[in-house]
Each structure stands twice: as C-alpha cells, then as structure tokens.
N, CA and C atoms as an extended XYZ file, in Angstrom:
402
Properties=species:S:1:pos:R:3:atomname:S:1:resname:S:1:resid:I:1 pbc="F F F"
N        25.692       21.961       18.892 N   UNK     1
C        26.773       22.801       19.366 CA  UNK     1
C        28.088       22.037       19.257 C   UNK     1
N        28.920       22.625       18.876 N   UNK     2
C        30.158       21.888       18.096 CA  UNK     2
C        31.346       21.941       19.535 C   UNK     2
N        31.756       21.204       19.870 N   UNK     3
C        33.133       21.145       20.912 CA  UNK     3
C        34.005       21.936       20.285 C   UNK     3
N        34.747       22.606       21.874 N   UNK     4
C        36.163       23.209       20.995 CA  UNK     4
C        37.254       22.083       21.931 C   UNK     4
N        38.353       22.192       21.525 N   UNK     5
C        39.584       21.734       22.056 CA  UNK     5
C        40.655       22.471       21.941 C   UNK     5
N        41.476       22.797       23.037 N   UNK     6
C        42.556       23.310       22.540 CA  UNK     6
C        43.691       22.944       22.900 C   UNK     6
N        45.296       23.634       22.852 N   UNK     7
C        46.629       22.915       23.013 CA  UNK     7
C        47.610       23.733       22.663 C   UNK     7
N        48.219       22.835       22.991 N   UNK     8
C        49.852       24.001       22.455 CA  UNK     8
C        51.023       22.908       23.050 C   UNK     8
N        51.999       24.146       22.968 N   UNK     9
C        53.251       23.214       23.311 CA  UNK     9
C        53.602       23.396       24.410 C   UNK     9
N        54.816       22.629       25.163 N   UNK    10
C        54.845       22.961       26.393 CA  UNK    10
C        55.518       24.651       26.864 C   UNK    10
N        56.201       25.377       26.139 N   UNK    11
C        56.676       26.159       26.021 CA  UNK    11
C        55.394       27.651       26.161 C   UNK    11
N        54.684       26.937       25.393 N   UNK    12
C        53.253       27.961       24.947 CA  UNK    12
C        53.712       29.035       23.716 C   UNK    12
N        54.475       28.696       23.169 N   UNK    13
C        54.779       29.290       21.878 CA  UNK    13
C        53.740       29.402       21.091 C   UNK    13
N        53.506       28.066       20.599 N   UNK    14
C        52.552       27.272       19.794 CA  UNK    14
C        51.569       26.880       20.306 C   UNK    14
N        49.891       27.547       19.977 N   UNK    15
C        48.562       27.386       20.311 CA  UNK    15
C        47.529       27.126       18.893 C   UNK    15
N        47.206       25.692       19.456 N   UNK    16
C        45.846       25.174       18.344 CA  UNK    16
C        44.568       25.261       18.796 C   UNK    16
N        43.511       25.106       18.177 N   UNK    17
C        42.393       25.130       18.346 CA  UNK    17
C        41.760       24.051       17.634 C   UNK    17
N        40.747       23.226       18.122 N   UNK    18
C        39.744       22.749       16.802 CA  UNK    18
C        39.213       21.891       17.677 C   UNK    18
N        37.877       21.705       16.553 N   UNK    19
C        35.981       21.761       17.119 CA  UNK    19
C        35.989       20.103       16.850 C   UNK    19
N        35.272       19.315       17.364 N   UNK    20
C        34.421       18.514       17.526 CA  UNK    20
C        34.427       17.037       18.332 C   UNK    20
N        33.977       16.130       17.961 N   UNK    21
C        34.333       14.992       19.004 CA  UNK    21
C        35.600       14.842       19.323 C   UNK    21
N        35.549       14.339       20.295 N   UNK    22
C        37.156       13.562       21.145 CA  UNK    22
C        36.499       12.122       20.104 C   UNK    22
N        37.227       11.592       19.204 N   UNK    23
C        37.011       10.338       18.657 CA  UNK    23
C        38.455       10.306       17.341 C   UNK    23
N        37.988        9.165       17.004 N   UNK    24
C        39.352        8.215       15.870 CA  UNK    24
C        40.839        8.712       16.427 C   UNK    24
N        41.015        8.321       17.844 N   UNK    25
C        41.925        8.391       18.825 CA  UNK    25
C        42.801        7.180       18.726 C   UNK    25
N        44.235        6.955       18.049 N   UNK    26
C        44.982        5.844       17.796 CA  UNK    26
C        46.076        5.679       18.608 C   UNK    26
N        46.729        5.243       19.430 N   UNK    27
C        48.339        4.772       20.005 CA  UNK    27
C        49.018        4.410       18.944 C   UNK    27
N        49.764        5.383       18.166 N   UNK    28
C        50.889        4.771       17.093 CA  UNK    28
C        51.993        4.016       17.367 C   UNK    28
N        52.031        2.903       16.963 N   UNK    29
C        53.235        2.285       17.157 CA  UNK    29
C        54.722        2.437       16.155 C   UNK    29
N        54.295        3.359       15.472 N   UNK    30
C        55.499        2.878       14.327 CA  UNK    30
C        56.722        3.563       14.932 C   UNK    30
N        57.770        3.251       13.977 N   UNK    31
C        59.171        3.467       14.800 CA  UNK    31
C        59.213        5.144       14.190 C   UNK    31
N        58.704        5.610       13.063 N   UNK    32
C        59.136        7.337       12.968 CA  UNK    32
C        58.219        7.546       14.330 C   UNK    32
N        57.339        7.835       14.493 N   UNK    33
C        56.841        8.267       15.765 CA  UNK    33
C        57.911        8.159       17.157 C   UNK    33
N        58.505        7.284       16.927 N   UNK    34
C        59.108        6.780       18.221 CA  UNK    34
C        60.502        7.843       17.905 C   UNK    34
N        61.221        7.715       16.581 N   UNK    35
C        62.364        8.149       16.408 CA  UNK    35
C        62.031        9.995       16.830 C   UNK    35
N        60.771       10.778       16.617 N   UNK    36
C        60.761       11.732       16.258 CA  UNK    36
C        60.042       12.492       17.713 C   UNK    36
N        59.980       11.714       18.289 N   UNK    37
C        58.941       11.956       19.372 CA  UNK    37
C        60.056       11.402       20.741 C   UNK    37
N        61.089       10.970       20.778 N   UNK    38
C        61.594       10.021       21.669 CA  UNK    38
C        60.860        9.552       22.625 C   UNK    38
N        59.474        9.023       21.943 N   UNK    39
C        58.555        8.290       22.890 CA  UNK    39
C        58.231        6.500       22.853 C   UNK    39
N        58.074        5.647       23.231 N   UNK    40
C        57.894        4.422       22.812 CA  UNK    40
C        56.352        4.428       22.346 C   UNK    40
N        55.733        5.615       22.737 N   UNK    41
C        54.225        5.344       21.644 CA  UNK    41
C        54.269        7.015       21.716 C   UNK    41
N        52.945        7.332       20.629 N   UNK    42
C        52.342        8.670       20.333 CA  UNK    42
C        50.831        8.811       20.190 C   UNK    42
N        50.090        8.979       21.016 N   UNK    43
C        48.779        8.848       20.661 CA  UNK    43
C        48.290        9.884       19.630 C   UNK    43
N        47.138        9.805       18.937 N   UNK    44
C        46.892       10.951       17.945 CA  UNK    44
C        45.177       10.998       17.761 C   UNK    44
N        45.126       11.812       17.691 N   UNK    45
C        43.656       12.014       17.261 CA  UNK    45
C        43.429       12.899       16.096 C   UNK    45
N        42.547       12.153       14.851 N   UNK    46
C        42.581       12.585       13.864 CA  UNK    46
C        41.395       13.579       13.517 C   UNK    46
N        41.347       14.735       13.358 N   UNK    47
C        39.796       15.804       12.714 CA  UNK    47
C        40.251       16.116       11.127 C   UNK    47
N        38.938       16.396       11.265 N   UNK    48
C        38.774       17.290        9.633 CA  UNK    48
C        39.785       18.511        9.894 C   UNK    48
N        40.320       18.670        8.724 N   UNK    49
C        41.275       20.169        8.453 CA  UNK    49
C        40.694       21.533        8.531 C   UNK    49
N        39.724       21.118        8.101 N   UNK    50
C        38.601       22.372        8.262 CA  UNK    50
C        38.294       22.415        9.551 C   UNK    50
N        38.560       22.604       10.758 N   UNK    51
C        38.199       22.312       11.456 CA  UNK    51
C        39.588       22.734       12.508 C   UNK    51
N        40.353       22.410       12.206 N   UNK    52
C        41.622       22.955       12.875 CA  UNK    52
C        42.443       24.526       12.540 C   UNK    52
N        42.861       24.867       12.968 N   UNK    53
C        43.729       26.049       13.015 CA  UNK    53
C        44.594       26.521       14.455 C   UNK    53
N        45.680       26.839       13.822 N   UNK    54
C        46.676       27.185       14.572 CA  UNK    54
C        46.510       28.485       14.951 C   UNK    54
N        46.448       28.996       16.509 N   UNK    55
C        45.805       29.979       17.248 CA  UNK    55
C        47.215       31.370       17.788 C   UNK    55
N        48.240       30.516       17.609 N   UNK    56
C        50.008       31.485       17.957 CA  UNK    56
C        50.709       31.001       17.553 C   UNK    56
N        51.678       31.486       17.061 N   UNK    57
C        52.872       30.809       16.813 CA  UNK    57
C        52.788       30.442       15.561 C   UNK    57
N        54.143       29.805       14.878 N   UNK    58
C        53.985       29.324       13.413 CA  UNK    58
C        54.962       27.919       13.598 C   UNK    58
N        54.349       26.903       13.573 N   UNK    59
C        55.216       25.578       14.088 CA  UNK    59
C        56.640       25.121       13.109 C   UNK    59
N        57.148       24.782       13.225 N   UNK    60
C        58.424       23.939       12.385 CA  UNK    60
C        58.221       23.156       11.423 C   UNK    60
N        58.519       22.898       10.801 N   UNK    61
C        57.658       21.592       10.014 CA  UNK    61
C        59.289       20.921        9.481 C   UNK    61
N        59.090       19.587        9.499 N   UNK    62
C        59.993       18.593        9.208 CA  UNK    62
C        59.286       17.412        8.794 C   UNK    62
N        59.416       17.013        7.101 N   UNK    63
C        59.124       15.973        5.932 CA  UNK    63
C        59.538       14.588        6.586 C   UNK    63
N        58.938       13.614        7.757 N   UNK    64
C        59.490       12.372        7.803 CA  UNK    64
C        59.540       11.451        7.157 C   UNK    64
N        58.602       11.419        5.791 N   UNK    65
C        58.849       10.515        5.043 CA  UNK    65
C        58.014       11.657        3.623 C   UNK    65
N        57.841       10.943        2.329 N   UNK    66
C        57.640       11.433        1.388 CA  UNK    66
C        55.709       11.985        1.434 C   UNK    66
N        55.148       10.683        2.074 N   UNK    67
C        53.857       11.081        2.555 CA  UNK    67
C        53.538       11.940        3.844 C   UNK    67
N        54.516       12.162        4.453 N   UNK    68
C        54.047       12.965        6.039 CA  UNK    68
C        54.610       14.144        6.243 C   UNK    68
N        54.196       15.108        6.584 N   UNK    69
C        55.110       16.599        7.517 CA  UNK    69
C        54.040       16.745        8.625 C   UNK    69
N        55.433       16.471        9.353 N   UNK    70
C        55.086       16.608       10.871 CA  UNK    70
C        55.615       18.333       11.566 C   UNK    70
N        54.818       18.428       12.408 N   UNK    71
C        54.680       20.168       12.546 CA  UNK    71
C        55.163       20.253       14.306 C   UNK    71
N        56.120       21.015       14.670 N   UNK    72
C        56.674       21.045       16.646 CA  UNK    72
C        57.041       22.379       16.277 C   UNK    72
N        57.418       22.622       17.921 N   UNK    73
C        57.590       23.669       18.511 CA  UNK    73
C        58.779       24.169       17.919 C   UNK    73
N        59.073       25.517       16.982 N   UNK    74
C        60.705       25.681       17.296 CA  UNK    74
C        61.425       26.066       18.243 C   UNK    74
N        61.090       26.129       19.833 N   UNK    75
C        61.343       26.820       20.426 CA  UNK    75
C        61.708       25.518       21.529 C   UNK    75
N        60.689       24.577       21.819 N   UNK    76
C        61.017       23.809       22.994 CA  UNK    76
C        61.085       22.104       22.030 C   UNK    76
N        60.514       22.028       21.078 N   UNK    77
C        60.675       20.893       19.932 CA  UNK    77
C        59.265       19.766       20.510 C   UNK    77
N        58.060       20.300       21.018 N   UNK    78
C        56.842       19.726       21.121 CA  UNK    78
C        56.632       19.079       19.965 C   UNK    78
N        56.026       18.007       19.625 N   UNK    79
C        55.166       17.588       18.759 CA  UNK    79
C        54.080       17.709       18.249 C   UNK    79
N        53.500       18.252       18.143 N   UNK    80
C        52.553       18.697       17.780 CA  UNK    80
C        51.100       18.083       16.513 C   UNK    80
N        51.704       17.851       15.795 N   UNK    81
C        50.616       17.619       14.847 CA  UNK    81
C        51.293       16.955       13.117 C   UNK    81
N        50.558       16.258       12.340 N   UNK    82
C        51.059       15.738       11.297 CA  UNK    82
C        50.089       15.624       10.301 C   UNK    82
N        50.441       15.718        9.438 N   UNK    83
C        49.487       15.567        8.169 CA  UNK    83
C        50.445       14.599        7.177 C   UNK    83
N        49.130       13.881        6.003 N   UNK    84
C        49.919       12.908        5.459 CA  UNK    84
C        48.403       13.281        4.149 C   UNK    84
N        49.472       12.591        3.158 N   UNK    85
C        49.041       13.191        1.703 CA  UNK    85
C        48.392       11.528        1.518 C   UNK    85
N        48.341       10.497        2.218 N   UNK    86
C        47.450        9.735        2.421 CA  UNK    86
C        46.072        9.755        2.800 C   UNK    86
N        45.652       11.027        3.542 N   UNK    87
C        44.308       11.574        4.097 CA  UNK    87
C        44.380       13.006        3.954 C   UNK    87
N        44.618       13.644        3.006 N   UNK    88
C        44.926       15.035        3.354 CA  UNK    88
C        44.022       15.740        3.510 C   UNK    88
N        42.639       15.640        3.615 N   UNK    89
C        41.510       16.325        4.344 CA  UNK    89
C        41.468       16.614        5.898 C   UNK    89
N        42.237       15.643        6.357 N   UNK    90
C        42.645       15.805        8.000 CA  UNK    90
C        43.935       15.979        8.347 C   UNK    90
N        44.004       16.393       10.017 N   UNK    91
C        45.453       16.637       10.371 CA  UNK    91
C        45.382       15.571       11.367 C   UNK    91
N        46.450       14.840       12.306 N   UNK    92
C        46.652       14.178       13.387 CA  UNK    92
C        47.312       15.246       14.235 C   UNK    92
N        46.428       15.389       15.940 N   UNK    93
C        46.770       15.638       16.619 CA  UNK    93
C        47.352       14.881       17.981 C   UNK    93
N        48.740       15.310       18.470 N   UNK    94
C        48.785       14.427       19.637 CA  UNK    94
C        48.063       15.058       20.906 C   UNK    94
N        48.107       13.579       21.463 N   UNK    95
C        47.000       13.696       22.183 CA  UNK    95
C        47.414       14.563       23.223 C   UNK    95
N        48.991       14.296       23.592 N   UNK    96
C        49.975       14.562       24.664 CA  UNK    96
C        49.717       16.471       24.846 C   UNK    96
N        49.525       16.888       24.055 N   UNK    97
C        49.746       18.438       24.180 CA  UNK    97
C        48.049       18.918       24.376 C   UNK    97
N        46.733       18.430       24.046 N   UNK    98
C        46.209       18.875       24.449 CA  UNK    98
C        45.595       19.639       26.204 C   UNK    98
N        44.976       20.518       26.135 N   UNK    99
C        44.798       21.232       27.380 CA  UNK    99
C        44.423       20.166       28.320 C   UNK    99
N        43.013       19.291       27.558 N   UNK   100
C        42.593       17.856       28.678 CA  UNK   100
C        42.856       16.748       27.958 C   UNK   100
N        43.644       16.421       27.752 N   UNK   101
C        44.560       14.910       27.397 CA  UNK   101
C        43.659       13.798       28.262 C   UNK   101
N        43.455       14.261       29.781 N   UNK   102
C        43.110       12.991       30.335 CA  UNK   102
C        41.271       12.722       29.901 C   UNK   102
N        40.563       13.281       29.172 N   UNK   103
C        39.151       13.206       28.422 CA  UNK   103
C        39.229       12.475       27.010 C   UNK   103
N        40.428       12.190       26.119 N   UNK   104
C        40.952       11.740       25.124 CA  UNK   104
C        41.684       10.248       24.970 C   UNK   104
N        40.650        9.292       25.321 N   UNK   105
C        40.945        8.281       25.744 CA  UNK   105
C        40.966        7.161       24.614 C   UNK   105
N        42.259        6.743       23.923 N   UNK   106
C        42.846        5.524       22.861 CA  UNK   106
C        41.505        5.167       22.423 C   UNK   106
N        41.393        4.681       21.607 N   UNK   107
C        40.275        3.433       20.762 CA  UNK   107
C        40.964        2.858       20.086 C   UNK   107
N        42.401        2.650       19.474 N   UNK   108
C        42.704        1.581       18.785 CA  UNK   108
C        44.124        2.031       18.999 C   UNK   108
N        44.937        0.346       18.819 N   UNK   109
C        46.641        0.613       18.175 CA  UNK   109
C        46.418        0.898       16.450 C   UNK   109
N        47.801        1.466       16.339 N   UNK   110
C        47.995        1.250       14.870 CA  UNK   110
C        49.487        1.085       14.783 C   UNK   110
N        49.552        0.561       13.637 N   UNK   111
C        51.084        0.389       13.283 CA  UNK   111
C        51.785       -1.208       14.460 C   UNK   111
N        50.960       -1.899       14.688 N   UNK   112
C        51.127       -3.197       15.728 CA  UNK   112
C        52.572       -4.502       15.508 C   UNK   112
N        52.839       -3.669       13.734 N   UNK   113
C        53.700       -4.607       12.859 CA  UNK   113
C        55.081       -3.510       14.060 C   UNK   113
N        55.257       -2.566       14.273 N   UNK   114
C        56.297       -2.023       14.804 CA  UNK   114
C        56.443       -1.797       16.373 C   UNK   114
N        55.669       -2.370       17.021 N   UNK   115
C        55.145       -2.532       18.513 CA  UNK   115
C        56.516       -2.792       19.003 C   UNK   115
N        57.015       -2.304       20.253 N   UNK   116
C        57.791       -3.024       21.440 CA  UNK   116
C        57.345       -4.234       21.783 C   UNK   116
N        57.772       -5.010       21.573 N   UNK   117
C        57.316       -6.456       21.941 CA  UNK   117
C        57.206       -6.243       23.759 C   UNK   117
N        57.709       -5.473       24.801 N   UNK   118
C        58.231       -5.295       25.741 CA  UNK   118
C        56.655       -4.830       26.409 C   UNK   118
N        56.024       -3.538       25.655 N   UNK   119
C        55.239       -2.541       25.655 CA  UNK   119
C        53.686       -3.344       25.897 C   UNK   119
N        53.360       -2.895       26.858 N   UNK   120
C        51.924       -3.999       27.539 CA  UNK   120
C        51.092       -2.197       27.608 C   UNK   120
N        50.175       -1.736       26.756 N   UNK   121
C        49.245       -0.657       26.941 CA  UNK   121
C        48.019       -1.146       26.029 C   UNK   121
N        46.986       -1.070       26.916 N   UNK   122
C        45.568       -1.013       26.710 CA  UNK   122
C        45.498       -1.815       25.991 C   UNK   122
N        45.715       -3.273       26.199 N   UNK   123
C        45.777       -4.641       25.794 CA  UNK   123
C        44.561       -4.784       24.879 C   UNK   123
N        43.424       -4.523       25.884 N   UNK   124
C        41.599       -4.507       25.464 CA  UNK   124
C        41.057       -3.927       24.327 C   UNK   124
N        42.051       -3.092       23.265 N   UNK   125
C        41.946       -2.162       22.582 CA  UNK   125
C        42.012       -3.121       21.159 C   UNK   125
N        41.228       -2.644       20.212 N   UNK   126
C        41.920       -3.577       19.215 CA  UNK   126
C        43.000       -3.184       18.437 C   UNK   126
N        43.906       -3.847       17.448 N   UNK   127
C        45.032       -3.141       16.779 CA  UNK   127
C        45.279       -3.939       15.218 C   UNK   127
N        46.128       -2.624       14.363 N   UNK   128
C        45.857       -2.490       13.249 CA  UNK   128
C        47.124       -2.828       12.870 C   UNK   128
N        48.008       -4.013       11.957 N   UNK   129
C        49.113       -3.903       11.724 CA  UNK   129
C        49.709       -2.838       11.076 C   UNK   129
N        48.795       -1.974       10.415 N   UNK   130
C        49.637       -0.655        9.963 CA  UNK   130
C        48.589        0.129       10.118 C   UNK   130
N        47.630        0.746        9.555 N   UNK   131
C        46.466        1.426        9.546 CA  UNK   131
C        45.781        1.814        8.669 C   UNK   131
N        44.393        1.206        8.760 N   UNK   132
C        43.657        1.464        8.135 CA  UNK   132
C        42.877        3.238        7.780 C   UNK   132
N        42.686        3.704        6.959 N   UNK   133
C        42.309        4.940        6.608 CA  UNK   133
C        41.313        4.546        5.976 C   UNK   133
N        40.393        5.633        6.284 N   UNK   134
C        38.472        5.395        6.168 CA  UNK   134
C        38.332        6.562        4.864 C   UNK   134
C-alpha cells in the first residue's frame, strides 16, 4: 500500500499530492535556495515524477539557473517545489509546506561548500559539499 502526502501553500491556492516514502530528505545549503526562499536553509524531499501531481492551482514557475525551475505560489509566493534537468525523472519537494512536515525528518546536508558558517543544524547528519545524485 503506497503512502500519500500532501501540501500546498500557505495561502491554499496551490495543492500537491504524491505517494510514497518520507525518504532522500536533504537541508540545502546553497545560496539560490537561500536567495529565493529568504531562508538560511530549505529542506527538500526528492520522489519520482510519476508520482507527484499538482491537486489546485497552477504554480509560478521561475528558471534559477539554466538547470533548475523552481515552482511557488502566485498568490502568497510559497515555495513549493523544483525540478532540475540534472535528475529530471524527479521533482524536489519542500519539506516546509507539507501537511505533516514534523514526520519528514533531514537525512543529509547538501550543498555544505555554501553553509553559514554561523548555522549549527543537525550536526549528526552527514553532508555533501554539493550533491550527490543517484
């Protein structure tokens, strides 16, 4: 029996759906995340594409770099989700907008080369100077 998960934005404009483990759960460190998110981290959890679909709404989409479009709210500017032509069988979801966020618990940094030197989270975790893709 396959898990569902679901999410949206804070607004509730924008509603996702998609099936299976809570797993390959990363804390991004890099600075677009930070610039685009005005967050000092972004957690993400990555599924199969097949596997996701967008349930309301039709999200924004904005190109942050030549490999990525990242997908938010047009309405309240949530973050929502990203895809990269580096893995394009999957999407990254943040973790932040799901319904139970607090069941979706980190397994690794990535991006460690762009870290807050300042930034002390889940020390115990291991980390990736940029990230590895499986």
């Amino acid at each position: 029996m396959s898990q569902l998960h679901s999410g949206g934005c804070h607004c509730g404009h924008i509603r996702y759906q998609f099936s299976g483990a809570l797993q390959d759960i990363a804390h991004c460190h890099c600075s677009i995340c930070r610039k685009v998110s005005g967050g000092i981290v972004t957690t993400w959890i990555t599924v199969p594409s097949a596997n996701f679909r967008w349930l309301a709404g039709t999200p924004a989409r904005y190109d942050s770099s030549s490999s990525c479009r990242r997908f938010f709210c047009p309405n309240c500017g949530a973050h929502l989700a990203l895809v990269t032509s580096l893995s394009p069988d999957s999407i990254d979801v943040t973790i932040a907008t799901l319904e139970h966020a607090e069941r979706a618990a980190a397994e690794r940094h990535i991006w460690t080369d762009s870290q807050l030197p300042w930034l002390h989270l889940d020390e115990h975790l291991p980390g990736e100077a940029e990230e590895t893709l499986d």
